[in-house]
N, CA, C and O atoms as a GROMACS GRO file, in nm:
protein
  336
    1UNK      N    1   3.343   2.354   0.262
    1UNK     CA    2   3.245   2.272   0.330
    1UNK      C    3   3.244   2.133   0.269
    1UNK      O    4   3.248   2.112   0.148
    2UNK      N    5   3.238   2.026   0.375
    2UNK     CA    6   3.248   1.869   0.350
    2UNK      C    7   3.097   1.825   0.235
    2UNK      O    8   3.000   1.893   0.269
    3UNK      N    9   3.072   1.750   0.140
    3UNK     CA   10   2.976   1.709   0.107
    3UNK      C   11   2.944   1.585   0.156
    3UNK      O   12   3.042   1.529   0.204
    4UNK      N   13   2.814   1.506   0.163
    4UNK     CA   14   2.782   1.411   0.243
    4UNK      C   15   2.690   1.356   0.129
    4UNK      O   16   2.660   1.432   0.037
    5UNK      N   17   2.645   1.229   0.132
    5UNK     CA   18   2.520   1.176   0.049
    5UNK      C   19   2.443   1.122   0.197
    5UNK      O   20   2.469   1.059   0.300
    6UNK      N   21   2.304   1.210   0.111
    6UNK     CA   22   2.190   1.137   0.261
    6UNK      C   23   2.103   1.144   0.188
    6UNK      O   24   2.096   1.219   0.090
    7UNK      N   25   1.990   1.034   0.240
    7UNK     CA   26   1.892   1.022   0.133
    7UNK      C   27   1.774   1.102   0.134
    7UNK      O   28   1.736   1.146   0.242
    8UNK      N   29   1.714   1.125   0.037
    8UNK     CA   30   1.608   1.236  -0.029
    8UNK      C   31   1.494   1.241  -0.071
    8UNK      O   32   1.519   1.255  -0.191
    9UNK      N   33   1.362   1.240  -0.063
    9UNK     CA   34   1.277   1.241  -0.108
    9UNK      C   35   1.222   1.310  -0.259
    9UNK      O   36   1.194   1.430  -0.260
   10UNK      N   37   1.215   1.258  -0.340
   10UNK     CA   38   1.234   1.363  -0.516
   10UNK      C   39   1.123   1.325  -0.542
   10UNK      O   40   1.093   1.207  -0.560
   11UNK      N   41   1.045   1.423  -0.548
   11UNK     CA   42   0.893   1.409  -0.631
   11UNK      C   43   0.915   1.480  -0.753
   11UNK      O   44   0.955   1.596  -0.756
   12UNK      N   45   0.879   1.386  -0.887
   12UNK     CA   46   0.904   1.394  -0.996
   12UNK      C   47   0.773   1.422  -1.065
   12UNK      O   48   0.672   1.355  -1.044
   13UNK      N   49   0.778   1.557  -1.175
   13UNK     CA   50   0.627   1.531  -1.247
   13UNK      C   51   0.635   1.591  -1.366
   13UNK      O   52   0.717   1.667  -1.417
   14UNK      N   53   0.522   1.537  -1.408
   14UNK     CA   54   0.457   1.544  -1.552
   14UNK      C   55   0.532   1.667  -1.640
   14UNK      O   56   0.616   1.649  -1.728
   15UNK      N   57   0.475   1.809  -1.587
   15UNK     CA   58   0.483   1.888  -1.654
   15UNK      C   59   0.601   2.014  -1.533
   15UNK      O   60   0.632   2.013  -1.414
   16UNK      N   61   0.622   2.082  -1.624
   16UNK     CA   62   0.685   2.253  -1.594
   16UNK      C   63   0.517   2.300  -1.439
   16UNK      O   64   0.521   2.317  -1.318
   17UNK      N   65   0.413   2.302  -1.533
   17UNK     CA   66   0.352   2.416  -1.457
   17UNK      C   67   0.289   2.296  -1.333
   17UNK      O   68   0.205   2.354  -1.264
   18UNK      N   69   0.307   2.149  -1.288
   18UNK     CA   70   0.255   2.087  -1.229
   18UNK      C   71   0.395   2.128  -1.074
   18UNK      O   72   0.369   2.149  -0.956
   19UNK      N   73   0.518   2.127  -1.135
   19UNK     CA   74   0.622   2.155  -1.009
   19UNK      C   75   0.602   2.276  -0.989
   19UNK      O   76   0.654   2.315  -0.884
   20UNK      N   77   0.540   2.364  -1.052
   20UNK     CA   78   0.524   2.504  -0.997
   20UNK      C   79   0.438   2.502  -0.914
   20UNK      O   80   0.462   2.577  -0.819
   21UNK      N   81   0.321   2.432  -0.907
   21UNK     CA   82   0.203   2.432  -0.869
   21UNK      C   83   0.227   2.351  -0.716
   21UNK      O   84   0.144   2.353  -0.625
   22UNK      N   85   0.328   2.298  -0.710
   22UNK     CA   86   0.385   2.222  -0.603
   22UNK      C   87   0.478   2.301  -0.551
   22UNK      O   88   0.504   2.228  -0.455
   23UNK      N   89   0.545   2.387  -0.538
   23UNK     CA   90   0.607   2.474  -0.504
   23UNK      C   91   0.521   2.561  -0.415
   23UNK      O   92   0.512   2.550  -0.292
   24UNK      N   93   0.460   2.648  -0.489
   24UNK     CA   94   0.376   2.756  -0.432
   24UNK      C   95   0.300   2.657  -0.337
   24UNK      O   96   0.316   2.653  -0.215
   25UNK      N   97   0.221   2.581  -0.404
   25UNK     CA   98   0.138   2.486  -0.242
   25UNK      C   99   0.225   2.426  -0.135
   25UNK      O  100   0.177   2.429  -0.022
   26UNK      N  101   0.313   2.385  -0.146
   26UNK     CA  102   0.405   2.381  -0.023
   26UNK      C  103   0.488   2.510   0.070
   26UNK      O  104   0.520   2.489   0.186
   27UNK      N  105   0.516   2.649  -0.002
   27UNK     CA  106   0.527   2.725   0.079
   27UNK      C  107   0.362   2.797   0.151
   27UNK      O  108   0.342   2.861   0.255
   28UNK      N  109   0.283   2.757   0.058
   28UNK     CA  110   0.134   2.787   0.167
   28UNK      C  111   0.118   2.726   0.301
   28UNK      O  112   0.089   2.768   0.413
   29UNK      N  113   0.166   2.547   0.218
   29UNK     CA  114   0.148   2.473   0.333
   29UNK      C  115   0.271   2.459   0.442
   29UNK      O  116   0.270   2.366   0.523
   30UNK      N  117   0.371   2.552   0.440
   30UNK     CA  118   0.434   2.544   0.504
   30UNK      C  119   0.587   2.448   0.517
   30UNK      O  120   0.688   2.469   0.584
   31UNK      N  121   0.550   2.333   0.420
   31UNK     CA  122   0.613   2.242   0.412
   31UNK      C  123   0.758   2.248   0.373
   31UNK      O  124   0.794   2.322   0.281
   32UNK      N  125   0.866   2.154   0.456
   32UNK     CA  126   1.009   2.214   0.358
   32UNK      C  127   1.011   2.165   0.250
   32UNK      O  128   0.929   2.088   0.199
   33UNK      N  129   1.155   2.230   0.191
   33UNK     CA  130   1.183   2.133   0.022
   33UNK      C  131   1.208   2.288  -0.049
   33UNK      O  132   1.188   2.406  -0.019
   34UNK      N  133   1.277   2.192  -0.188
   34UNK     CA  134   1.301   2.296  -0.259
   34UNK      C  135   1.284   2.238  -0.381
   34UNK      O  136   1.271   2.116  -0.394
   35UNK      N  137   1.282   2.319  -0.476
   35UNK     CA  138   1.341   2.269  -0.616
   35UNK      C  139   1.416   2.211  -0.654
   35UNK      O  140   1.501   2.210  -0.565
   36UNK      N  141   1.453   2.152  -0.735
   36UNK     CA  142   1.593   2.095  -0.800
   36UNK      C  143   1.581   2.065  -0.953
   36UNK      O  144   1.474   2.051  -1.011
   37UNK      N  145   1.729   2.055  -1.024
   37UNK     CA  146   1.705   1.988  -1.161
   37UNK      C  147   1.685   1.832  -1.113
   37UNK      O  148   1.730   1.803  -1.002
   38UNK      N  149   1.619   1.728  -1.192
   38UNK     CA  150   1.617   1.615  -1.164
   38UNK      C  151   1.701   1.547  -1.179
   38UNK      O  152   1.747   1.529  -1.291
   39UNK      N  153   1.760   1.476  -1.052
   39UNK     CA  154   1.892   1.402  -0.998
   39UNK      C  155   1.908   1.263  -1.176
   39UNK      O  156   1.817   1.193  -1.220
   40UNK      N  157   2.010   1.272  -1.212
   40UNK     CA  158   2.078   1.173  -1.284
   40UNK      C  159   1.998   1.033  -1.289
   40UNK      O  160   1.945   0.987  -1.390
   41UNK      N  161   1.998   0.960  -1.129
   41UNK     CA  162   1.944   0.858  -1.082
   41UNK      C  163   1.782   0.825  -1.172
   41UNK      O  164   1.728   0.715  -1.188
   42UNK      N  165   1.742   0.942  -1.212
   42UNK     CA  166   1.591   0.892  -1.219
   42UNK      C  167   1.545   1.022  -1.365
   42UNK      O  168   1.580   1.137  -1.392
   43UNK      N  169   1.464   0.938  -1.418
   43UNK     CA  170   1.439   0.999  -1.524
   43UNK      C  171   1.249   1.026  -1.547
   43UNK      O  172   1.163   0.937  -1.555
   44UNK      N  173   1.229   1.175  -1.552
   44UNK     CA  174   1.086   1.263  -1.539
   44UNK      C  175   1.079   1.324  -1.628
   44UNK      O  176   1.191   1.349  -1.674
   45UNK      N  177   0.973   1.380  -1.701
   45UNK     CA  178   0.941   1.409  -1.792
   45UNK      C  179   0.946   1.595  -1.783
   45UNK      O  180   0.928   1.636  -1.898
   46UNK      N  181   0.958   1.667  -1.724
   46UNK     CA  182   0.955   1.800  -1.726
   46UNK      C  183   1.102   1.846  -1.683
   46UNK      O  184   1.153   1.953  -1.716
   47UNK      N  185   1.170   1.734  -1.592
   47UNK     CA  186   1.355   1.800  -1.556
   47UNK      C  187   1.332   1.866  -1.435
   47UNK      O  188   1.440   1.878  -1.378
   48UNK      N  189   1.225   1.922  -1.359
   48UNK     CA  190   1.206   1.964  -1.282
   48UNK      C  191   1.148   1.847  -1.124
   48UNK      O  192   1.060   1.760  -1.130
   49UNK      N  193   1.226   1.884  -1.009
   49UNK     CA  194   1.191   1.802  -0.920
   49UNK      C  195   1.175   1.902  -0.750
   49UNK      O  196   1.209   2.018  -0.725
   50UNK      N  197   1.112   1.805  -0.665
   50UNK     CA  198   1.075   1.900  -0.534
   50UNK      C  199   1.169   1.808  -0.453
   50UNK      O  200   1.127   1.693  -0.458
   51UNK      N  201   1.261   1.817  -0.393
   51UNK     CA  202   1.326   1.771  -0.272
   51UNK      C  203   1.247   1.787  -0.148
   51UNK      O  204   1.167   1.879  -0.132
   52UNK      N  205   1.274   1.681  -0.050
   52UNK     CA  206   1.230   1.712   0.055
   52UNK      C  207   1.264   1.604   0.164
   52UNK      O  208   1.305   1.499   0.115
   53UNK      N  209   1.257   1.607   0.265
   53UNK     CA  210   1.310   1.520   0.365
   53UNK      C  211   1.223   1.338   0.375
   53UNK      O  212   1.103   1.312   0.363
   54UNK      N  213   1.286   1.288   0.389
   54UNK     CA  214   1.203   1.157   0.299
   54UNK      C  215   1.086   1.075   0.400
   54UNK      O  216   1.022   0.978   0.359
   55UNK      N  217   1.071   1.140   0.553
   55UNK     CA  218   0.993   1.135   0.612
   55UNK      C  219   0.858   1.227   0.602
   55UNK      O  220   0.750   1.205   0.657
   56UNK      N  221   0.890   1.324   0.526
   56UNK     CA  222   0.760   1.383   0.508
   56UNK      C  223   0.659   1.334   0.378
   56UNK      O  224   0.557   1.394   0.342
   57UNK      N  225   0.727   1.186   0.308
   57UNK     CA  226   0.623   1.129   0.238
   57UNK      C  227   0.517   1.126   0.228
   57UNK      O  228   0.475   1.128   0.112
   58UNK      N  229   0.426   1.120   0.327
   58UNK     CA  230   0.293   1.128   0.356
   58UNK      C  231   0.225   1.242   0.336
   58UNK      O  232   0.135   1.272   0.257
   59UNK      N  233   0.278   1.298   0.418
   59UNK     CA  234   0.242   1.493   0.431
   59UNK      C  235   0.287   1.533   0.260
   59UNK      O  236   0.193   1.600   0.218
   60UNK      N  237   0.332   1.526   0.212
   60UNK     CA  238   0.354   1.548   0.069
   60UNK      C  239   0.218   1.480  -0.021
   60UNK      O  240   0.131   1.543  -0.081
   61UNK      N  241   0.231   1.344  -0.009
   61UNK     CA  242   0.122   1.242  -0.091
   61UNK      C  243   0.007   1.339  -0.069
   61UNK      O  244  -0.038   1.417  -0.153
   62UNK      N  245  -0.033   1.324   0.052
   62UNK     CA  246  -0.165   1.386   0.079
   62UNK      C  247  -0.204   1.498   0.058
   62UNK      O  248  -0.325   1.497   0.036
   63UNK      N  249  -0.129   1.664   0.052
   63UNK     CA  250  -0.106   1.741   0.037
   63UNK      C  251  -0.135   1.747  -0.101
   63UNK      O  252  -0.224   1.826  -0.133
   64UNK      N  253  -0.083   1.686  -0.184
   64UNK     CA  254  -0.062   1.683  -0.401
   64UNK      C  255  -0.174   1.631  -0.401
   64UNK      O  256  -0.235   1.696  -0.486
   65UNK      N  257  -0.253   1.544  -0.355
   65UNK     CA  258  -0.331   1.467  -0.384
   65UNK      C  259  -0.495   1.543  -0.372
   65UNK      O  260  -0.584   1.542  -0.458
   66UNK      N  261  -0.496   1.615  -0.218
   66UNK     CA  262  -0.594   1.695  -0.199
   66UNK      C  263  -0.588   1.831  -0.293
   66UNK      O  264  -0.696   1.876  -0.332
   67UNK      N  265  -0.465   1.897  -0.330
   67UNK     CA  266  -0.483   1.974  -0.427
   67UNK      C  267  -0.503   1.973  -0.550
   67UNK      O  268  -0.526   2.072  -0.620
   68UNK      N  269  -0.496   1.845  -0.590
   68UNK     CA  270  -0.500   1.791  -0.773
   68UNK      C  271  -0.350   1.795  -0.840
   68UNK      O  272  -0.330   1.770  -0.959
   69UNK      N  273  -0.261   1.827  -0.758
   69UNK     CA  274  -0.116   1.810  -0.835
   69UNK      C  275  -0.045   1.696  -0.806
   69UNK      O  276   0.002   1.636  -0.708
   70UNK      N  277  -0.059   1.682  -1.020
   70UNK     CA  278  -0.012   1.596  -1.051
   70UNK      C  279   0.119   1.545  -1.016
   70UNK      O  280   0.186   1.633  -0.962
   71UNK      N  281   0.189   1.420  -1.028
   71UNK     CA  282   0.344   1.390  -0.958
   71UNK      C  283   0.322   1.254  -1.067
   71UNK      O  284   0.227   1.196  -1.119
   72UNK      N  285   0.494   1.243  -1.064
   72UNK     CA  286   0.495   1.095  -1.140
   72UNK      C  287   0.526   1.024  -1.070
   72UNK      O  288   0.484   0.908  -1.070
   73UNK      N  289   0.658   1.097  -0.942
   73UNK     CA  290   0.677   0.957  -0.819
   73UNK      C  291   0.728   1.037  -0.739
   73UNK      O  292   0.772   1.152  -0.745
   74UNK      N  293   0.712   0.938  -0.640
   74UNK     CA  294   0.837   1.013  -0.494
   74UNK      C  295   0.930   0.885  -0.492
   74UNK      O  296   0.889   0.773  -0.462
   75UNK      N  297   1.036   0.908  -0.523
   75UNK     CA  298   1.149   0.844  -0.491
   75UNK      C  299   1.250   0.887  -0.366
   75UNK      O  300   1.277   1.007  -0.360
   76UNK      N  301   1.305   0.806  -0.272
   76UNK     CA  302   1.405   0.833  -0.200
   76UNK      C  303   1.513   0.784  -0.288
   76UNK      O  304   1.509   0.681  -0.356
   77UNK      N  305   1.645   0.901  -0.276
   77UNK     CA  306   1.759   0.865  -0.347
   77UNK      C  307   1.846   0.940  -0.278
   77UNK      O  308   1.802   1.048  -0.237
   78UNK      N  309   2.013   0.901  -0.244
   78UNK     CA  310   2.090   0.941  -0.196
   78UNK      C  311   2.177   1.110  -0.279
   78UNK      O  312   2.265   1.104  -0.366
   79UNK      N  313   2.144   1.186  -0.246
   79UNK     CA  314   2.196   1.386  -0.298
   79UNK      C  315   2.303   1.383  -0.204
   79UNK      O  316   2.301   1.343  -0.088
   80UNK      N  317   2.432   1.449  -0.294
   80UNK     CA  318   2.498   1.505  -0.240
   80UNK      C  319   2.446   1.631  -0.138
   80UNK      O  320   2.341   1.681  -0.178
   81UNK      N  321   2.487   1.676  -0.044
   81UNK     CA  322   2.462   1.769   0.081
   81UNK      C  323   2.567   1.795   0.154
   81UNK      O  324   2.628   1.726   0.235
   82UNK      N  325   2.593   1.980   0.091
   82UNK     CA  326   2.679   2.060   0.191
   82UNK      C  327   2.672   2.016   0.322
   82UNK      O  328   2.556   1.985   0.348
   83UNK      N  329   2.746   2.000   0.414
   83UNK     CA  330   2.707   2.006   0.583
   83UNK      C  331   2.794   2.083   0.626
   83UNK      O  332   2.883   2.125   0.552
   84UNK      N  333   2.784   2.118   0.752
   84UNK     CA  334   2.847   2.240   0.809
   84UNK      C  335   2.927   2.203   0.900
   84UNK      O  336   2.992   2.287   0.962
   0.00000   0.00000   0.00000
């Protein structure tokens, strides 16, 4: 399978148990994304990051924000990506 770079939404944070806490509240909320180690490009304090499509910025902000989880940033940055 071809790899592609397209750009990404990486919410970066504080701690281990703050991306967990963002995890589980986004499969509540339904929201896509996944985990990741934190991309090269950008440097966070726990190594842990949430991918996600870089239009759902908002829906993310608001989402962390109404739950109390913490984030250090959302960056868009170009990830390699399998395509089919």
């Amino acid at each position: 399978m071809p790899r592609v770079r397209k750009p990404s939404l990486v919410v970066t944070f504080p701690t281990t148990a703050a991306a967990m806490s963002c995890e589980e509240l986004c499969g509540k909320k339904g929201l896509d994304g996944r985990m990741i180690p934190v991309p090269s490009q950008i440097s966070a304090g726990c190594g842990l990051a949430w991918k996600a499509a870089p239009e759902d910025r908002k829906a993310y902000e608001a989402v962390l924000f109404e739950a109390g989880v913490p984030f250090e940033a959302m960056t868009v940055v170009e990830l390699l990506e399998f395509v089919r």
